[in-house]
C-alpha positions in Angstrom: -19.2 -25.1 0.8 -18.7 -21.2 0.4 -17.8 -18.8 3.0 -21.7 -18.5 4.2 -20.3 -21.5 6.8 -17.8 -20.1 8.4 -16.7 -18.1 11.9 -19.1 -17.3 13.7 -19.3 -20.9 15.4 -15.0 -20.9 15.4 -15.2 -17.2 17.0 -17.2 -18.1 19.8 -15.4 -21.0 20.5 -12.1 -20.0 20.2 -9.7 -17.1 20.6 -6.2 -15.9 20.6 -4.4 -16.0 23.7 -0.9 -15.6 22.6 0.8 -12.3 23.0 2.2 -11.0 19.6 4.8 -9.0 20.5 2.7 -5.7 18.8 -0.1 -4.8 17.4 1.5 -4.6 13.4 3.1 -8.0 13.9 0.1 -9.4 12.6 -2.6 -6.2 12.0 -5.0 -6.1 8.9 -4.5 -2.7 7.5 -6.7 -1.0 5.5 -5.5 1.5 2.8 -7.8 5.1 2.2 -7.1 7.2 -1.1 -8.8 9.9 0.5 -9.9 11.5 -3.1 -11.6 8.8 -3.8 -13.1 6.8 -0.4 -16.3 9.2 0.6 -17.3 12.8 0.1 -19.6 15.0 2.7 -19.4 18.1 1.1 -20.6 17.5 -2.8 -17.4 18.4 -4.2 -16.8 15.2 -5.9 -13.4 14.3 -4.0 -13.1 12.5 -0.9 -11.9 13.9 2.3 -11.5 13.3 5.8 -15.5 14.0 7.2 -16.3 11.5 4.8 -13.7 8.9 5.8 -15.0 9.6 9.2 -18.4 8.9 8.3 -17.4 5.5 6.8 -15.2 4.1 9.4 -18.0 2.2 10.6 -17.9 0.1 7.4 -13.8 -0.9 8.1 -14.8 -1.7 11.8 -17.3 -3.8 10.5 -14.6 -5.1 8.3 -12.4 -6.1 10.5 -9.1 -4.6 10.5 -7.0 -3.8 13.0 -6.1 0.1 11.5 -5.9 2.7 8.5 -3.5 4.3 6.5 -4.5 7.7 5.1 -3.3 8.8 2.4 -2.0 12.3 2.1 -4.0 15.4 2.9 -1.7 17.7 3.9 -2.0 21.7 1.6 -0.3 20.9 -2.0 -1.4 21.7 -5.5 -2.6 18.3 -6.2 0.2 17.7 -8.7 0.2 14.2 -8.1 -2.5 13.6 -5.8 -1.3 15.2 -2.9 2.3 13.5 -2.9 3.5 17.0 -3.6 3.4 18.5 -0.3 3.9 22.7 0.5 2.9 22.5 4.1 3.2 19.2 6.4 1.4 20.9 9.4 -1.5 21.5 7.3 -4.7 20.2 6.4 -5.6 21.2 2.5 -9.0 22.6 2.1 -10.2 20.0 0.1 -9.7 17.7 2.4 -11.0 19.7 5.5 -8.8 21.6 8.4 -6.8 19.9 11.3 -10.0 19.7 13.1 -11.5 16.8 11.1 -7.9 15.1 10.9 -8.3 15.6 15.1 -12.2 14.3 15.5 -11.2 11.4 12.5 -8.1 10.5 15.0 -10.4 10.1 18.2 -13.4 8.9 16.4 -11.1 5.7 14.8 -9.9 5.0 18.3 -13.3 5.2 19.4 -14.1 2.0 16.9 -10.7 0.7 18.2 -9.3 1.5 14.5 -5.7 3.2 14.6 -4.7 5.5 12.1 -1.2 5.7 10.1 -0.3 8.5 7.9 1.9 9.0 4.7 4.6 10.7 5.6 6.6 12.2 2.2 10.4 13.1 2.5 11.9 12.6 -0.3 10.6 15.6 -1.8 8.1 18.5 -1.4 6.1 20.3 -3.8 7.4 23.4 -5.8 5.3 25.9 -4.0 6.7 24.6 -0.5 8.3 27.4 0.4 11.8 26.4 1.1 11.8 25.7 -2.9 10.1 28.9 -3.9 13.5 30.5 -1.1 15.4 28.4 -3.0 14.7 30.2 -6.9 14.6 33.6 -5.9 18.0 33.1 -3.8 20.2 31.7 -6.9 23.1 29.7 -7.2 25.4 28.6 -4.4 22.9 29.9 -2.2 22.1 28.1 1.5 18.4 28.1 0.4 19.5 26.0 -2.9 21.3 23.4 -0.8 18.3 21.9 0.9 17.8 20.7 -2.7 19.9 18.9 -5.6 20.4 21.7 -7.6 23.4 21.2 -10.2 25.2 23.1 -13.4 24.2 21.4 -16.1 26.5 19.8 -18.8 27.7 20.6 -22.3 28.0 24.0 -24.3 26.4 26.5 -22.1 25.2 24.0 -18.8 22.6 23.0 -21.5 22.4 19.3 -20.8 21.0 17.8 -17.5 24.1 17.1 -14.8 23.3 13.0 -15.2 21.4 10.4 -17.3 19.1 10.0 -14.3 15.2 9.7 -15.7 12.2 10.0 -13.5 10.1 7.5 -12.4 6.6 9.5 -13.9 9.4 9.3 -17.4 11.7 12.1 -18.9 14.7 13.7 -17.2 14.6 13.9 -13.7 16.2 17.4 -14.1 14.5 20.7 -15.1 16.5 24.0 -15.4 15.5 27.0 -14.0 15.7 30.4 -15.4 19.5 31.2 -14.2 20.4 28.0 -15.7 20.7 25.3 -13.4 19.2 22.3 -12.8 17.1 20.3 -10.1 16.7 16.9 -9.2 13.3 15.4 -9.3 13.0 11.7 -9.5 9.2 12.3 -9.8 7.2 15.1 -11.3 8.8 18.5 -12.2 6.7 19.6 -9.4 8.4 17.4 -6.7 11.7 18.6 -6.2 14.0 16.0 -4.3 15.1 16.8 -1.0 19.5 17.1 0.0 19.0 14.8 3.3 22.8 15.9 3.6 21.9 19.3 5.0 21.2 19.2 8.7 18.1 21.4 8.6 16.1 18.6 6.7 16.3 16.2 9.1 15.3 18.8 11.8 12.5 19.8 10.0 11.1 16.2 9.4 11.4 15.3 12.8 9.4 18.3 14.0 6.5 17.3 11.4 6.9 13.9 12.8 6.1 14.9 16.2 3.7 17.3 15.7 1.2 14.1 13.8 2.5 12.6 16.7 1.2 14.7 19.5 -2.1 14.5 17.5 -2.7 11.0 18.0 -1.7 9.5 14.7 -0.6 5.8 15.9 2.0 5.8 12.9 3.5 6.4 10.0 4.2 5.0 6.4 7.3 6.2 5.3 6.8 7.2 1.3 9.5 7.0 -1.1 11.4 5.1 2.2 14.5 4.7 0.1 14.9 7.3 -1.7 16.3 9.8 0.3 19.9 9.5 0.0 21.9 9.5 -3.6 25.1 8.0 -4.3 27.9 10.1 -3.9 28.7 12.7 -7.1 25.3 11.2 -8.5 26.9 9.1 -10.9 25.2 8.4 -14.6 24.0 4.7 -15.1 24.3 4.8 -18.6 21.3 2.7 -19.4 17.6 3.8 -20.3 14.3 2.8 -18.7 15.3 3.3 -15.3 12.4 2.5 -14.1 12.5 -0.8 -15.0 15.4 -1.2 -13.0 13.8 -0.5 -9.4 13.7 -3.0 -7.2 15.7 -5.0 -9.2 19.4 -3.6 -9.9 21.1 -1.3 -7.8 20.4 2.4 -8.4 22.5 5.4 -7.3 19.5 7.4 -6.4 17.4 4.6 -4.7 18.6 2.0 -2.0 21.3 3.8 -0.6 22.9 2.5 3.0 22.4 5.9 4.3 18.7 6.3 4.2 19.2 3.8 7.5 20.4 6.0 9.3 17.4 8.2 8.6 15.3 5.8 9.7 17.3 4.8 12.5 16.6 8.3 13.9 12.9 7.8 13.0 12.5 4.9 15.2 13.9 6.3 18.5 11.9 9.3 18.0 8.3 6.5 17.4 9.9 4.8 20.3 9.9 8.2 22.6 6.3 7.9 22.4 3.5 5.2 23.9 1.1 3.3 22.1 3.6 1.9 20.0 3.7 4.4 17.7 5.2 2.3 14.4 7.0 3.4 10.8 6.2 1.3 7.6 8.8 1.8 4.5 7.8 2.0 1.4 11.1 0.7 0.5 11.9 -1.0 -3.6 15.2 -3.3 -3.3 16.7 -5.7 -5.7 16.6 -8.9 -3.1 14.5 -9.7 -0.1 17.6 -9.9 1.9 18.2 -5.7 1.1 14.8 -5.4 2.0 14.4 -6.7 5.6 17.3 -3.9 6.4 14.7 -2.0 6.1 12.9 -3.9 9.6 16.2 -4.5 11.5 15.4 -4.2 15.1 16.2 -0.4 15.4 14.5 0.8 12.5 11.4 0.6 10.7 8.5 -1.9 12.1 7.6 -3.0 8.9 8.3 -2.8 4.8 6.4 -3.3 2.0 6.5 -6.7 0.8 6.6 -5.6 -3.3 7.3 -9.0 -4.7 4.2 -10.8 -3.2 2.3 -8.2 -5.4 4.3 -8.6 -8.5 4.0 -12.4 -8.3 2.0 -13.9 -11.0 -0.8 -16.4 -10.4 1.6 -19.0 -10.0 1.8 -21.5 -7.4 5.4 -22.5 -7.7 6.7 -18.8 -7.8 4.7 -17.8 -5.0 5.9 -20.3 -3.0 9.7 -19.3 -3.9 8.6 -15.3 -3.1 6.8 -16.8 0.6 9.9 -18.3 1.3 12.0 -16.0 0.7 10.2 -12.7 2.5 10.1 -15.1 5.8 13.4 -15.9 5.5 14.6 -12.8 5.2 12.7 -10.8 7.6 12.5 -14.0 10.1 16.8 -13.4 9.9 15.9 -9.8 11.3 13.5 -10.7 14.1 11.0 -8.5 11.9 7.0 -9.8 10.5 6.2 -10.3 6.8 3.9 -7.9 5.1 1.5 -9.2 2.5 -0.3 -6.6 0.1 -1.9 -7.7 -3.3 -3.2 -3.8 -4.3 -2.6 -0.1 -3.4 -3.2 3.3 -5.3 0.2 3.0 -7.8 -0.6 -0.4 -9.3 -3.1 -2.1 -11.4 -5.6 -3.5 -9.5 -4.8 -7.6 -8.7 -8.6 -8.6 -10.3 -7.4 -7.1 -13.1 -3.7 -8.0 -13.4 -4.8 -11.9 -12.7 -6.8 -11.6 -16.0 -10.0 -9.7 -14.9 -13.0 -10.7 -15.4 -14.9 -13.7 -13.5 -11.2 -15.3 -13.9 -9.6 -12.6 -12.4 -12.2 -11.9 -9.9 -11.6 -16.0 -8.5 -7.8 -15.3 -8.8 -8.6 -12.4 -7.1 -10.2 -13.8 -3.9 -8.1 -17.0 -4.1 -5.2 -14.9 -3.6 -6.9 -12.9 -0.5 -7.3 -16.0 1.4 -3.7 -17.3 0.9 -2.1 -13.4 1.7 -4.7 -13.8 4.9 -3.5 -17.1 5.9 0.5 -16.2 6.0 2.2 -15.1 8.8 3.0 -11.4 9.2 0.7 -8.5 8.7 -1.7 -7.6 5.7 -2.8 -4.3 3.8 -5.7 -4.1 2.0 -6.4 -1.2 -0.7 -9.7 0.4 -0.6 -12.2 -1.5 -2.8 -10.6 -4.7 -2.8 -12.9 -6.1 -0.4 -15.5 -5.3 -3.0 -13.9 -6.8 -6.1 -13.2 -4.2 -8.1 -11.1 -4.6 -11.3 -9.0 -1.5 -12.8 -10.7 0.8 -15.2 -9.0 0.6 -18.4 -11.2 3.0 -20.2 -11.0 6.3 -18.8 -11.0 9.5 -20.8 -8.0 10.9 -21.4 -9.3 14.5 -20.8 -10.7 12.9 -17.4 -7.1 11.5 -16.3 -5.3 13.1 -13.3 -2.2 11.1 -13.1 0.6 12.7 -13.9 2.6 10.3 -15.4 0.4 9.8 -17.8 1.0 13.0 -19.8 5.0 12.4 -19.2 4.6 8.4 -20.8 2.4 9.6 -23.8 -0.1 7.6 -22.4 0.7 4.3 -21.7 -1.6 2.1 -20.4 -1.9 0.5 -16.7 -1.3 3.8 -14.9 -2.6 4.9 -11.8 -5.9 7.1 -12.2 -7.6 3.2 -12.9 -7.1 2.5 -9.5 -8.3 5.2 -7.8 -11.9 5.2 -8.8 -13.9 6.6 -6.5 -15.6 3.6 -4.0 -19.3 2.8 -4.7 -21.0 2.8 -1.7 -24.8 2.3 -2.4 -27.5 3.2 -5.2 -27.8 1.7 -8.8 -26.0 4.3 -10.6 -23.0 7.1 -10.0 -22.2 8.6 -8.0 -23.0 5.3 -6.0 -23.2 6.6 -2.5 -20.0 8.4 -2.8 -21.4 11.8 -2.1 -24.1 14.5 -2.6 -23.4 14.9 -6.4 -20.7 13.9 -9.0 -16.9 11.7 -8.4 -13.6 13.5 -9.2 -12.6 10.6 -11.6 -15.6 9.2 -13.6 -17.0 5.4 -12.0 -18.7 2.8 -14.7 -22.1 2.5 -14.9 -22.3 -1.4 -14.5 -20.7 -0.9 -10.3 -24.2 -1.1 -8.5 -23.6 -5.0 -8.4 -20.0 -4.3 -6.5 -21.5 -1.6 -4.0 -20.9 -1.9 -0.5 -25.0 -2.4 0.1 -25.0 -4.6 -2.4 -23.0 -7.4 -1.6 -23.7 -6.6 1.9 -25.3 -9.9 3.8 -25.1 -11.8 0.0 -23.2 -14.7 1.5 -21.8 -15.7 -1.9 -19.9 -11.6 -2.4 -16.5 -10.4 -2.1 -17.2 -8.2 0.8 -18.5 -11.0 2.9 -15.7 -13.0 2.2 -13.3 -10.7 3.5 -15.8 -10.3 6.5 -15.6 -13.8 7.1 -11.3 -14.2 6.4 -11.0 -11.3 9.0 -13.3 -12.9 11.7 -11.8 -16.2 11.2 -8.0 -14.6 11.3 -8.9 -13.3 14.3 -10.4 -16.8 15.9 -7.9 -19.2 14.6 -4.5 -19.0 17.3 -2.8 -20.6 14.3 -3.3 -17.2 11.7 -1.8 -13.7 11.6 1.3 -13.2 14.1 4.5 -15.0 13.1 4.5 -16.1 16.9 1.7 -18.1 16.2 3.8 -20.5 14.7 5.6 -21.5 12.0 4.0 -22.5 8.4 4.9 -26.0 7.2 4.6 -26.9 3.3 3.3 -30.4 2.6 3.9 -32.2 -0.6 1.3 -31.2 -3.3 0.6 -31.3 -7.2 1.9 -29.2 -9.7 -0.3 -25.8 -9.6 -1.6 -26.5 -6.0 -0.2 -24.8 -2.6 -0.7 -26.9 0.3 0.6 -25.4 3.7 -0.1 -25.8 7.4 0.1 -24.1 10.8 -1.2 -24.4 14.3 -4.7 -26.2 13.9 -4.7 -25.0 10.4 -4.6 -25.5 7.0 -4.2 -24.0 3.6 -4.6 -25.1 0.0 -4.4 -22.9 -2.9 -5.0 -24.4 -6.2 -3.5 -22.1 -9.6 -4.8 -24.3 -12.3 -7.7 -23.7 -14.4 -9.3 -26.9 -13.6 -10.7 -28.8 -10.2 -8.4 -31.2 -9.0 -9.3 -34.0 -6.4 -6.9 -34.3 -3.1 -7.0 -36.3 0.4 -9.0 -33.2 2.2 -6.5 -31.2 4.7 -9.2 -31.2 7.8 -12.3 -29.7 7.7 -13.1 -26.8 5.6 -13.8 -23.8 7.6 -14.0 -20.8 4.7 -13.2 -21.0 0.5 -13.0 -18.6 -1.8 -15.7 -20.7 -4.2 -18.1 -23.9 -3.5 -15.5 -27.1 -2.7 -17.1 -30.6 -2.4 -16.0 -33.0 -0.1 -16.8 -36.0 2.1 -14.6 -35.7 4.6 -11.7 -38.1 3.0 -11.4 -36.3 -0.5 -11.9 -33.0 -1.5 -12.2 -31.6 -5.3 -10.7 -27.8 -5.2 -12.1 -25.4 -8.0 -9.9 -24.3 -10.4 -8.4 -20.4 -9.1 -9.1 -21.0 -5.6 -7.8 -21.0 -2.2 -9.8 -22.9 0.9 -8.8 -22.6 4.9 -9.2 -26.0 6.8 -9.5 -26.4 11.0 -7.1 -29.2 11.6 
């Protein structure tokens, strides 16, 4: 049995009745990189006519909305995260019209839309930093940033050990000789939350996305905006290690809550509901659902279900410990396997046809949990990370700053192939802004679509089901139950449902759940027994 036999019998007979509480308790949403999702003009980079064009393809999909990534005016310095106007469409992307007519045209498909939101810094050509330089020290322009004497014989030395996240300092001195803080690129100077015309600013940009339509927003960098007082040294190297699993003076802070706390009364001024997401990194689960305390954000990134290994036994111990923890807070569990910073999951579960099962095993079982799930562009698709890019081609900017290391971003963010047997694949009139591989007409969109063995319409049928079963998606919907299992092998249930998830590399022969409604690869059963494949997750109607 594949996922051929699946919903469309379940979805006709059944329904969910149950009110969740709101629409992101248990949403499916879908994650654009808006370089690299669809281009109408034949520039080679995506933008927001050509996401429009394509939302057709994520209703067919199935989720519930759609986070854009940035397009707001910047310099590109790292792919649009650098932002010098917040009001503002960039050119490349289009003008505030086609962000307006891509607003109404998703809620026309009854898709909503969230945008990135990025306050922890801006770029260096927003002009309160270019104020800032020509106004010099112990200015009022300066103290919307971190800037700092430096140590040592002449202010020569950075004013902390602090490195940034893209590697090096996170300090650069200036021509007058001080320094500023960014714990990204040189080009994205941090933001001093401390001075009261910050916070006044954001909230305007806030409500101006707002009074567009935007139904929300997620929250970039969400803890990151306040530093420990003095900005203390850590006195250890490879900081970035360290995120999300130590305390750090510049991430994590408890006064970034209070940020947030603002930023909720100001979504919940407005109908719809209008909702924040945190892209927050803390050391335990527990710091993390602060982040989704009743009056603040409405959900958080659930970071350690992506960094779990294919591993039954430690994804069981991560599961259990996000519900836990956000359960204590009255908040939903997010689920995400993929986005545009990490190494694609295909590829970090061993690529390949391995990695491609682990890949889709792991969809199901993120599908089947309670809470809400994000999917990255292109995941519905199968693609793995491309390892092999050119350096001249690569864009990201921490790749110059880490002499290269492997697994950064730009492998990621290929752009999608949509149809054709060779590049661009559908993409656009002529050419992609990163290069794609000349073996992706399999993995198009038109391709796998109405193959009933592909990728794509597995996550067509995982979304219709979700949407049939009462006993999927909200937390609400009631609570999942483990059942004793073997070694390698999830076995969970909930409401007229069931879930099995075997991690080892071989089939393995069980008592069968129920009846097996949707697997990520053929099972075989006769009703009494069933033998799992090896790297794959099945759904069972109890």
């Amino acid at each position: 049995m594949t996922h051929e036999l699946t919903a469309s019998r379940l979805a006709s007979a059944s329904s969910k009745t149950a009110e969740s509480g709101g629409w992101w308790r248990d949403a499916v949403i879908y994650q654009v990189y808006v370089r690299s999702f669809a281009d109408s003009d034949g520039d080679g980079v995506g933008d927001l006519r050509g996401v429009r064009s394509r939302l057709p393809h994520l209703a067919r999909l199935g989720v519930d909305a759609v986070w854009l990534t940035p397009f707001y005016v910047s310099p590109q310095a790292d792919g649009g995260y650098d932002v010098a106007d917040y009001r503002a469409v960039d050119p490349l992307f289009g003008d505030l019209s086609d962000a307006d007519e891509l607003v109404r045209a998703a809620h026309a498909l009854g898709l909503r839309i969230i945008v990135d939101v990025v306050p922890n810094h801006t770029s260096d050509r927003h002009p309160w930093f270019r104020e800032a330089l020509t106004a010099g020290p112990g200015s009022a322009a300066r103290a919307r940033y971190h800037f700092r004497p430096g140590r040592g014989p002449g202010g020569a030395l950075p004013p902390n050990d602090w490195e940034s996240v893209f590697g090096g300092p996170a300090w650069t001195r200036v021509p007058d000789g001080e320094w500023y803080l960014h714990l990204f690129a040189p080009q994205q100077p941090d933001l001093n939350w401390e001075h009261p015309e910050v916070a006044e600013e954001f909230s305007s940009v806030l409500r101006f996305w707002l009074d567009l339509g935007v139904d929300g927003f997620r929250i970039d960098v969400a803890h990151g905006m306040v530093k420990a007082p003095g900005l203390p040294d850590i006195g250890r190297g490879a900081q970035a290690t360290l995120i999300g699993t130590e305390p750090l003076p510049f991430f994590d802070q408890d006064g970034v809550h209070a940020i947030h706390r603002a930023w909720r009364r100001l979504l919940d001024s407005y109908s719809g509901p209008r909702i924040g997401v945190a892209e927050a990194w803390a050391p335990t689960s527990e710091r993390l659902a602060l982040y989704v305390r009743p009056d603040e954000m409405h959900q958080a990134f659930n970071f350690r279900f992506l960094n779990c290994p294919w591993d039954a036994a430690a994804m069981r111990t991560v599961i259990d410990e996000s519900l836990a923890a956000t359960t204590a807070v009255g908040a939903p569990t997010t689920w995400v396997l993929s986005n545009h910073d990490v190494v694609r999951h295909v590829s970090r579960y061993g690529g390949g046809a391995q990695g491609l099962a682990r890949g889709r095993g792991a969809a199901l079982l993120m599908l089947a949990l309670p809470g809400s799930a994000y999917l990255y562009q292109g995941e519905e698709l199968g693609l793995p990370e491309v390892c092999d890019l050119p350096d001249e081609v690569r864009q990201d900017p921490a790749f110059r700053r880490t002499a290269g290391q492997d697994g950064l971003r730009d492998g990621c963010r290929i752009p999608l192939p949509w149809s054709g047997q060779e590049p661009p694949y559908g993409f656009g009139p002529a050419g992609t802004w990163l290069p794609q591989p000349r073996d992706w007409a399999p993995l198009s969109v038109a391709a796998q679509t109405g193959d009933p063995h592909s990728t794509l319409e597995l996550y067509r049928a995982a979304l219709e089901l979700r949407r049939a079963l009462p006993g999927l998606g909200a937390p609400e919907a009631g609570p999942l139950t483990w059942l004793p299992a073997p070694d390698g092998v999830l076995l969970f249930t909930r409401p007229g449902f069931a879930c099995t998830l075997n991690s080892r590399p071989k089939a393995l022969e069980l008592a069968s759940p129920g009846r097996p409604v949707l697997s990520s690869a053929p099972v075989e059963t006769d009703g009494r027994t069933v033998r799992l494949p090896p790297d794959s997750c099945t759904w069972w109607a109890l």
